[in-house]
N, C-alpha and C positions, 0 to 999 in steps of 0.2 A: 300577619301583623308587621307591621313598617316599623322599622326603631328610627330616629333623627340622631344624626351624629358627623361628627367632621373628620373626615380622614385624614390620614397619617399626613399626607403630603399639602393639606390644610394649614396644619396643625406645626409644621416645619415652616411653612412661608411667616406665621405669623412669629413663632421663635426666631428667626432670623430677622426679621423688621425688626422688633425688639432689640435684641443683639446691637445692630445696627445705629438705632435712637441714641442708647446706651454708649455708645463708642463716639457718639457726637457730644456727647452730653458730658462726658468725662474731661472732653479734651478744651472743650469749652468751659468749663467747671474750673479748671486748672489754668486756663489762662486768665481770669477772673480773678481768681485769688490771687496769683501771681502781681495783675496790675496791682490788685488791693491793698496789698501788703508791699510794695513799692510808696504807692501814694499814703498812707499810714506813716511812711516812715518818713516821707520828705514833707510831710505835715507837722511832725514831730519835729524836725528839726529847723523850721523856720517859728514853730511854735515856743521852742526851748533860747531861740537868738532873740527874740522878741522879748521873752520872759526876763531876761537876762537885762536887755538895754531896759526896759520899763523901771522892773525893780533898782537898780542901782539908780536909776535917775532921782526916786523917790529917797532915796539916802541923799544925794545932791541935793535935795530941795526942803532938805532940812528935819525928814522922818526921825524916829527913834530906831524902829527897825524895818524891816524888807522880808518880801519871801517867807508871808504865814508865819511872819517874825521867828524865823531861822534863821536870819542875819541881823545883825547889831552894827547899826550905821555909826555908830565910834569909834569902828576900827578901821573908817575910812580914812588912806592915806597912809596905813601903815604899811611896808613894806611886801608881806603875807594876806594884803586885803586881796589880794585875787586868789589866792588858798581857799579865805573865808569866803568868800562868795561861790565858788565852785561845792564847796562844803553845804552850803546853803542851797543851793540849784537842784542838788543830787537829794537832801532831805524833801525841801517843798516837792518836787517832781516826783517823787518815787510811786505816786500812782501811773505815768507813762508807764507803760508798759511793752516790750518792744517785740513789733507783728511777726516777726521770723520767729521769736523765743519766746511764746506770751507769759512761761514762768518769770523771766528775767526782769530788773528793770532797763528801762532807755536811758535811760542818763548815769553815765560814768564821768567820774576826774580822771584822765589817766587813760591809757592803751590804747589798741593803734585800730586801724581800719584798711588793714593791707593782706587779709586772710579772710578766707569763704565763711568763718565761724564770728566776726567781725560786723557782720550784714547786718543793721536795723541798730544798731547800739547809735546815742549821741555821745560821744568823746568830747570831752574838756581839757583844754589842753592853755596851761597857762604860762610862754615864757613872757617873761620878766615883769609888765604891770599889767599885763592882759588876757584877755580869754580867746580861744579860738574853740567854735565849733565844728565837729568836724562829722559826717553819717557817712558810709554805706548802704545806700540805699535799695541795691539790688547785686547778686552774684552774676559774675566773678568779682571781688574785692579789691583783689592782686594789681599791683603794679605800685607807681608812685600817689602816695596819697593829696587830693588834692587835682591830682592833673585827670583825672580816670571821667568818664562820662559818667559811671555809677557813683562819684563820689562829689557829697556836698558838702563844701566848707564854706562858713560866715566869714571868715578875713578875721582882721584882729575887731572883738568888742574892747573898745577901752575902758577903763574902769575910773577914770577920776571922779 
């Protein structure tokens, strides 16, 4: 009686291919995600400058409020309206979510974008009647912020 079966040294070529697929697949897998979550981020943050210019214009052009009426266009012109606006960004937005952190949210008032724990956040940064967006969009972070290839800043939005 004949039995059918694959010998050892069968049975190793095909563990090795495997192996092999798997080692392709990883490292392709990882630089996938990797772009993903680059492009997520610099989505997010042309989508947050946008959000920003649109809604404030809608206060200019005479609204009650803005921003899933989180902001109150009355307190347009007062000195702290780019406080409230940023205030307002951070409530309407807080479904973004940001690709590095996906507990986190993406949009911050406040902190920097100059450390590897920095990546994927949008920073609001308001001196004196304006907003400035600022992302890390991919590590390293580090350096001067603003100058760095991984770092995307809007310039000043003005808020009148």
């Amino acid at each position: 009686m004949r039995i059918k079966a694959f010998t050892l040294i069968e049975l190793l070529v095909v563990v090795a291919i495997i192996g092999i697929l798997a080692a392709v697949g990883v490292v392709a897998y990882n630089g996938y995600t990797s772009s993903a979550k680059k492009s997520a981020a610099t989505t997010n943050h042309k989508n947050v400058v946008k959000y920003i210019t649109s809604e404030v214009m809608k206060c200019s052009t005479g609204a009650a409020t803005a921003m899933n009426n989180e902001l109150d266009c009355s307190k347009q012109g007062l000195n702290n309206w780019k406080d409230f606006v940023a205030k307002a960004v951070e409530k309407s937005l807080s479904g973004f979510k940001n690709p590095y952190f996906p507990s986190e949210p993406a949009v911050t008032h406040g902190g920097g974008i100059t450390i590897d724990d920095h990546v994927g956040y949008n920073r609001m940064l308001s001196p004196g009647l304006k907003i400035e967006v600022m992302t890390c969009v991919q590590t390293p972070c580090s350096g001067t912020r603003c100058e760095e290839d991984n770092h995307l800043c809007s310039g000043d939005i003005i808020l009148d």
